[in-house]
N, C-alpha and C positions, 0 to 999 in steps of 0.2 A: 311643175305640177299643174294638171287640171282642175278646171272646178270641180267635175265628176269627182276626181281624187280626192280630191278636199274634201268632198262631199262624204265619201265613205267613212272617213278618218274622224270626220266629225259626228259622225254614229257610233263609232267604236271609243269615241272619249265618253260620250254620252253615255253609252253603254256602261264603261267600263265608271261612272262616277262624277266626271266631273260637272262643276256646277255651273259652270258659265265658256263660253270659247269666244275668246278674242281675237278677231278675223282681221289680219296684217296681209299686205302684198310684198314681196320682198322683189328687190330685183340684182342678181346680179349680171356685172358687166366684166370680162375678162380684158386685161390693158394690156396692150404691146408696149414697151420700148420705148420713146422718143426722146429726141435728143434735148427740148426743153424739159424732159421729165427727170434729168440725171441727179438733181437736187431732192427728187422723190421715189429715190432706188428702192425705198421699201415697197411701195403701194404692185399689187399683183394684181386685186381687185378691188372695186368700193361696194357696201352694201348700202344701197339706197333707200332704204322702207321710209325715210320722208317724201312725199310724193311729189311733192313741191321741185324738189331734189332732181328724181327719178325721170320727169319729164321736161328735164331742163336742157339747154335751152329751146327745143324742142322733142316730144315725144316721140320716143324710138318708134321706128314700124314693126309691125306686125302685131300691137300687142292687142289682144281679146275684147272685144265690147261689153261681155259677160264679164267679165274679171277687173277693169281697169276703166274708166270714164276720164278721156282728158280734157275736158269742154272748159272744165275751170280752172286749167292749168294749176292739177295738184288740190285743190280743194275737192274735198270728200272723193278722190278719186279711188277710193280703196270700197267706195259704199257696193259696188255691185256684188264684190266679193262678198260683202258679211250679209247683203240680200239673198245669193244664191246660197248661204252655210243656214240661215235661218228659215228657210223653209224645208231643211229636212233633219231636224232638231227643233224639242221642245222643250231644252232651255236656252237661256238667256245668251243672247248674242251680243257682243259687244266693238263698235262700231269706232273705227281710226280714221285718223287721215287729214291734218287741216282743215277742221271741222268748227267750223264758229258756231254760236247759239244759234242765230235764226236758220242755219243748214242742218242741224242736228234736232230741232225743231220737226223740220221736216222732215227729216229723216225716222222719228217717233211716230210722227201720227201716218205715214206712210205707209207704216208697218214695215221699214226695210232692217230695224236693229231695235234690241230693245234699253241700250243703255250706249252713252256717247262719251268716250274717253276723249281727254284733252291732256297735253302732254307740254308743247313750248307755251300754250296761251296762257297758262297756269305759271310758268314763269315769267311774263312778262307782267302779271297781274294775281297775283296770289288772291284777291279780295273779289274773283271773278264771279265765282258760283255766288258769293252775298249781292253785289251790284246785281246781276240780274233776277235773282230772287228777291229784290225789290225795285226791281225795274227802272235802275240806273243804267241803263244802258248806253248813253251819255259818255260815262265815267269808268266804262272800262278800256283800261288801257291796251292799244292793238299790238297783236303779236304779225310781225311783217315778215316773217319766213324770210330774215336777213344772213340766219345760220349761223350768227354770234356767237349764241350759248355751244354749238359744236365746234365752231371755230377756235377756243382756247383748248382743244382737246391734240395732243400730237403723239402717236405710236413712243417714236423713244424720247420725247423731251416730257421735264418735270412739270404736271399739270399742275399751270398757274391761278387757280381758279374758276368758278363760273362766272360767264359776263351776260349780260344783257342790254341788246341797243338800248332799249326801253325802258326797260326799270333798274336803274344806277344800284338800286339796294340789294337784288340779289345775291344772296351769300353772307350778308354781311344785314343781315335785318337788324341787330341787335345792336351792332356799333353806327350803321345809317339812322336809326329810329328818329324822328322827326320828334322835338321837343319845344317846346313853345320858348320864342328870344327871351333871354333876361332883361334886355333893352330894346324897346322898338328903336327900329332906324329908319331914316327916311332911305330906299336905295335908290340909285337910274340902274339901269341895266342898258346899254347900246347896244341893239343887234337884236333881233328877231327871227333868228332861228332856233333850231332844237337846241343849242348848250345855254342858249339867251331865254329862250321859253321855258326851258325847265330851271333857270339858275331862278326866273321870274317867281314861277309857280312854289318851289320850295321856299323860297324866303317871304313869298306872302301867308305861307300858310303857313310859318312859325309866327305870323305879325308882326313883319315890317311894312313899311308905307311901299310900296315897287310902284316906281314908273317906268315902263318897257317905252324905249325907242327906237322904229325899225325905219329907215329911209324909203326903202321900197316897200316891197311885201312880207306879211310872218310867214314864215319858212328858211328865207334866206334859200343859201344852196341846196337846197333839199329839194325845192319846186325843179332847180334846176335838174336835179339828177333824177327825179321822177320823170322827165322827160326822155332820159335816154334809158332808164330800168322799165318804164313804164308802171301800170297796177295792177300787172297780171300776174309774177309770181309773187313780185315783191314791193305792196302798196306803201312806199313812203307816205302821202298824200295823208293816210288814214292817220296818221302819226303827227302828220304837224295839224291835222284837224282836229285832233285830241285834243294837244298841247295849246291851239288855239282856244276850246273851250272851256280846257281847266284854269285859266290864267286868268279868262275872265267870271269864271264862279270865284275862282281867288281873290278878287278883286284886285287884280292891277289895273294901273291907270295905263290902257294899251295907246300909244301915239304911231298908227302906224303910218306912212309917209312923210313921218315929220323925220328931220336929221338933228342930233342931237351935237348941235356948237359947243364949240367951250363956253360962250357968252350965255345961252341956255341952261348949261348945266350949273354953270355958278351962278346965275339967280335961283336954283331952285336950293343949292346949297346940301348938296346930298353929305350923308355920314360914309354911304357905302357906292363907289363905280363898279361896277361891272362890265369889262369890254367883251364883249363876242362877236365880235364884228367879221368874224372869219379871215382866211389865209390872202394873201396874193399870187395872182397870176404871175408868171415870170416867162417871157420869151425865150427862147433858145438863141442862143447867137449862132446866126447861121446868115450869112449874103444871101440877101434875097427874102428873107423873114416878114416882110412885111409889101412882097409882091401883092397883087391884086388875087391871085389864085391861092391865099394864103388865108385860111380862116382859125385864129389863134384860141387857144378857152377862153380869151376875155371878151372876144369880139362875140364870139358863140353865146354865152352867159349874158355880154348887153344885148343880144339880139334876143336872145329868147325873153330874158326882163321885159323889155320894150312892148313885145307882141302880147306874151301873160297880164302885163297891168289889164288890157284892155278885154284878154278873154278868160279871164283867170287859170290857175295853177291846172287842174283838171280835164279841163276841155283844151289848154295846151296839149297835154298828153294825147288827146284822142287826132288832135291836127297834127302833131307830130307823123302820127302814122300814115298817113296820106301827101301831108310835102315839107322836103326836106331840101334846104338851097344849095345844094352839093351837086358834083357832077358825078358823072356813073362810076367813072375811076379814083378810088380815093387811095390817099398816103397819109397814114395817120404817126404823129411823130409820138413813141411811148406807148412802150408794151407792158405796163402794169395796170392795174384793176382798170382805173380809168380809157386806158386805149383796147383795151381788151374789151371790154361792155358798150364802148363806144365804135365797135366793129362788128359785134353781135346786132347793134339797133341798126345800121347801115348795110348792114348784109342781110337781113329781115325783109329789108326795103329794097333789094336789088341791085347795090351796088358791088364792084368790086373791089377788093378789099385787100391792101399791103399794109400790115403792120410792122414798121420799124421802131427796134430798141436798143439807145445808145449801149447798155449794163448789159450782162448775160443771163439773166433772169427775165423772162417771158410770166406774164400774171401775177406779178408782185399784188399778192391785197387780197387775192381771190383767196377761199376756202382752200386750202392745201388736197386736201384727201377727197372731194368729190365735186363742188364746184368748179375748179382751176380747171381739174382735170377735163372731164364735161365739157366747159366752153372751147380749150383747146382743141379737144377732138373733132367736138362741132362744125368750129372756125375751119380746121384743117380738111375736113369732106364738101366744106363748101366751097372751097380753094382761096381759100386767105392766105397769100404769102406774106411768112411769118421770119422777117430776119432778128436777131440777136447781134451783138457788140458791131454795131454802124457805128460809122465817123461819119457824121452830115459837114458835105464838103460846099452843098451852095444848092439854092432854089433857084429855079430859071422856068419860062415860061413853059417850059415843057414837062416839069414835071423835078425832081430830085437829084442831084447828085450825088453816091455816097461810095465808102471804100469800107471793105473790111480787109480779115488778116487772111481771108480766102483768095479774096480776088481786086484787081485795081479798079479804076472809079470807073464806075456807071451808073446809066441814069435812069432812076423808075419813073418810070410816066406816070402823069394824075392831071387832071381836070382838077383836083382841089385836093391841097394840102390840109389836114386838120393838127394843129395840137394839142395831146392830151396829155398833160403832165401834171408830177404832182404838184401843189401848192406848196408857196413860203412863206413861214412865218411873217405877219402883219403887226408890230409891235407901236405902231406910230400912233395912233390914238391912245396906248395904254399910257406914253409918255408924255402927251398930251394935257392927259387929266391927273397925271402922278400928283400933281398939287395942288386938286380942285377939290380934294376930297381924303380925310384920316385915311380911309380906306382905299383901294384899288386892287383889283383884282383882272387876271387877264382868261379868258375862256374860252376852250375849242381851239380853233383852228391860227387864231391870232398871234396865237401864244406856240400851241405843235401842229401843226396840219396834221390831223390824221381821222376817221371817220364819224360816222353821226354817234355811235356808242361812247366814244371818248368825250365827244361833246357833251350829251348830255350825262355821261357820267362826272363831267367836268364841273359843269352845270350845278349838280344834286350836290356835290361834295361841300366846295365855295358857298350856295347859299346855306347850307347845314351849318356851317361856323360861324358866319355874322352873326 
């Protein structure tokens, strides 16, 4: 449909009564077939009216300047539409699309809608519309178009509830309800990311004593991964800045570059530990692992740490996009979420791009029904060769050796190997302080690798019970 067409159809609602028209862009995308998609034999099409979504990993061509604005990748991109519905109707237009306050803001006095619908930001912060109607703007928690809350949703399996990266309570307000301690405790918390910042955050604000300790930076892995998501569709960044500020309106005692010893934590004599120290890296055993043309996630991770101290989380992000120590041919070992998103940032930047996956499952972690799908398609027009069930038979200065059930060993060429796999369980600190404290508790990734929702869901739960 055209604007014109819109245009008419919103005369004839008008006409015909109604009292207000809420101006949506919908997109559909018709899917072929492929062979990593046999695990998603239902999917024929996806409806994309998040726009976030829609214009992922980049904006399809062709679509209307009038109709669609992709300048903010997905934010207010739907607003030309409800501008060009409201000037030919005089009633009330109603305005979508990843639409934060200070966009929708402008969007009002602009004159392009006369009312600004919010939809995920509302879940990620029910107390949104009160904080800024009294100008806490501070204190509202950011919704990161991570696609959590659709992500527990699956055509034929039994929906397991709502989740939210962001707000652990969702769904469950009544049995999460924050309650003031029976007992204050003194707590540590080790770690400084989101399951560590938020396990910090809810147990100060029942009134315990928290002392937060983060060796490096707050965020933890999260800076990291801001780096290869970046803050365009989807601003981790805004999230551990949050969670930096409510920790300290909470009043924890934040130590951050200090390392939390055992000799530390048993002078201060906590009631309650908390480890969030996040997962470990694990090499792949493979000859040659640890050649020169070998860059591993841990070496990646201390490299990026190293350089961040010095230029913080943020403006990493933005030097990210300009130099990247890879050569143009890349082999990235692990085709789930992580090798996947970390071939989208490298193919952005011009390189070329083989993702290899020991398992048969290509985008393990993405969104099932419109993300996975999306970056697959993506990767595949931009010529990512994309193998499934490898055996890695040896790294050599040339580049990979590998075998499937297709064909015998050959060798993908690469300037530089990356690997991107998931994390293992980190339990060594929890065992650590098992006897330094009545309490101990393990959180995040330490305990399950698995992502920033779990974490800080992790996080809200553990400090709720102390």
């Amino acid at each position: 449909m055209t604007i014109e067409e819109s245009q008419k159809l919103a005369k004839i609602f008008e006409t015909a009564g109604a009292d207000a028209i809420h101006a949506r862009v919908e997109v559909y995308t018709i899917r072929k077939s492929r062979r990593w998609q046999t695990d998603l034999g239902y999917m024929k099409y996806d409806n994309t009216h998040f726009p976030d979504v829609a214009l992922y990993p980049e904006p399809p061509p062709g679509l209307p300047s009038d109709t669609v604005d992709v300048t903010h990748h997905g934010a207010g991109a739907w607003i030309p539409a409800a501008a060009a519905i409201k000037k030919v109707v005089n009633i009330p237009v109603i305005a979508v699309g990843r639409i934060d306050p200070d966009m929708g803001e402008k969007i009002l006095r602009q004159g392009m809608a006369d009312f600004i619908y919010m939809n995920r930001r509302l879940m990620a912060d029910h107390d949104l519309p009160h904080k800024l109607r009294d100008g806490k703007l501070e204190d509202i928690a950011p919704c990161t178009a991570c696609m959590t809350c659709v992500a527990q949703w699956d055509f034929y399996e039994k929906y397991p509830g709502v989740m939210c990266r962001v707000n652990a309570a969702l769904g469950r307000e009544k049995e999460y309800e924050l309650k003031p301690a029976v007992k204050q405790k003194k707590v540590v918390v080790i770690g400084g990311g989101p399951g560590g910042m938020e396990a910090a955050r809810v147990a100060a604000l029942r009134g315990h004593k928290v002392i937060l300790f983060e060796k490096d930076m707050l965020g933890g892995s999260a800076n990291i991964a801001a780096v290869v998501k970046g803050t365009e569709r989807e601003d981790i960044l805004k999230l551990v800045d949050y969670l930096k500020i409510q920790i300290a309106k909470a009043g924890v005692d934040i130590r951050e570059g200090k390392e939390a010893t055992v000799e530390i934590v048993r002078l201060i004599k906590p009631d309650v530990v908390i480890v969030a120290t996040g997962g470990r890296h694990k090499d792949p055993e493979i000859p040659g692992i640890h050649n020169s043309n070998v860059l591993t996630s841990q070496m990646l991770h201390d490299q990026i740490k190293k350089y961040m101290k010095i230029t913080g989380a943020r403006l990493m992000t933005k030097l990210a996009t300009k130099y990247v120590p890879v050569g143009r041919n890349v082999v990235i070992i692990g085709g789930g979420i992580h090798g996947c998103q970390t071939a989208e940032f490298l193919v952005k930047r011009g390189r070329k791009v083989t993702i290899l996956e020991g398992g048969s499952i290509i985008g393990e972690g993405l969104l099932k029904h419109q993300l996975r799908q999306q970056l697959l398609d993506w990767l595949e027009k931009k010529n990512t060769i994309i193998m499934s069930d490898v055996k890695f038979e040896e790294i050599t200065e040339e580049g990979i050796i590998i075998s499937t059930g297709e064909s015998e060993r050959q060798t993908v060429f690469a300037d530089t190997i990356i690997t991107a796999l998931p994390l293992v369980p980190d339990n060594s600190l929890v065992d650590a302080f098992k006897d330094k404290a009545p309490e101990v508790y393990a959180v995040g990734d330490c305990n399950e690798p698995a992502y920033i929702a779990n974490a800080i869901s992790d996080g809200y739960r553990i400090a709720r019970i102390i």
